[in-house]
C-alpha positions as CSV (number, residue, x, y, z in Angstrom):
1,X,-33.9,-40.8,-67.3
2,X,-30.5,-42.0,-67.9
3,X,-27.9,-40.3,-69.1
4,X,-29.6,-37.1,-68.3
5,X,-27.8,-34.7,-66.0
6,X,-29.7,-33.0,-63.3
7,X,-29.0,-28.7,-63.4
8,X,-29.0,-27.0,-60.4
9,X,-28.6,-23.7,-60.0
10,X,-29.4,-20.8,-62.4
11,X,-28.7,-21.5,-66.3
12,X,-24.8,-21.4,-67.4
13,X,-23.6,-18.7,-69.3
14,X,-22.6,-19.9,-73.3
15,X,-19.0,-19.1,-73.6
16,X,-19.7,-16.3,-76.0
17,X,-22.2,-14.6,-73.1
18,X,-19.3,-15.0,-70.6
19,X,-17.1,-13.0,-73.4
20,X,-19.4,-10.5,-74.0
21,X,-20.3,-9.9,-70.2
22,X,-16.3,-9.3,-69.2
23,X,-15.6,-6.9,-72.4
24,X,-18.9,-4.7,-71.1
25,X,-17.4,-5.6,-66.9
26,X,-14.5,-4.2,-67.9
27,X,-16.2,-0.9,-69.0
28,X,-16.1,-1.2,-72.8
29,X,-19.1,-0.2,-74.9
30,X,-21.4,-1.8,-76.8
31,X,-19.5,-0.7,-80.0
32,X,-16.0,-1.4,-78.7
33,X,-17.3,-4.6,-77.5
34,X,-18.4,-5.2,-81.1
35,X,-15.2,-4.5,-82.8
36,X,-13.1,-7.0,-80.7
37,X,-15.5,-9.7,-80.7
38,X,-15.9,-9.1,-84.2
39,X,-19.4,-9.3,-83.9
40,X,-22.3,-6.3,-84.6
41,X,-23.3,-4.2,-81.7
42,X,-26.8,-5.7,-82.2
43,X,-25.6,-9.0,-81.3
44,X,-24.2,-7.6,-78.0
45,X,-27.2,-6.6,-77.1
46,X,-28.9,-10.2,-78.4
47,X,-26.2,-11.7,-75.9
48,X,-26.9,-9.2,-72.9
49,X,-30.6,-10.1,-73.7
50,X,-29.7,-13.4,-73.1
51,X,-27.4,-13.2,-70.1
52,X,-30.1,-11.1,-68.8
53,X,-32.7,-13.4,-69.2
54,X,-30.5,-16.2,-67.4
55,X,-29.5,-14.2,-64.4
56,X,-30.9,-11.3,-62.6
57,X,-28.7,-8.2,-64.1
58,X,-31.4,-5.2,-64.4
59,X,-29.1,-2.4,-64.7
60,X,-25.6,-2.3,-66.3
61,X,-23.9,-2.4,-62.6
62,X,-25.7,-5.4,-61.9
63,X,-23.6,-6.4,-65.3
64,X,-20.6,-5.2,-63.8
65,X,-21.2,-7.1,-60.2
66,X,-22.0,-10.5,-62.9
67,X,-18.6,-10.1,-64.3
68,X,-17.2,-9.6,-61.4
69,X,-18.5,-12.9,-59.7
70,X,-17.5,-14.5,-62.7
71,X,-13.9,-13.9,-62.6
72,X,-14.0,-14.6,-58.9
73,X,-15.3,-18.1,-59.4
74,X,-13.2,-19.0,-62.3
75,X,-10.2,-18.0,-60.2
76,X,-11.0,-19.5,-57.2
């Protein structure tokens, strides 16, 4: 169809996901994560949910190893 853009690869992140994801990379908890989003600790969790959901992240170190990758590709 026109106008309609092909995706390739896995789903993006929303902005808010790629927030949420470096606060919890950087080691900050759910709570703290909360507070300076400014945003409840459930909806962490609905945003982790998410990111999960969108990329293989299991465990919080594969969270970590997420972040990680995403700093390196916006930097690179």
């Amino acid at each position: 169809m026109p106008g309609r853009s092909v995706q390739t690869g896995p789903p993006r992140l929303s902005p808010r996901e790629r927030q949420v994801l470096t606060h919890i990379g950087a080691g900050l908890t759910y709570h703290q994560t909360a507070r300076r989003l400014g945003i409840s600790v459930h909806t962490v969790g609905t945003y982790l949910r998410r990111i999960r959901a969108k990329r293989p992240a299991p465990t919080l170190a594969d969270l970590v190893r997420l972040s990680i990758n995403q700093d390196a590709s916006r930097s690179g």
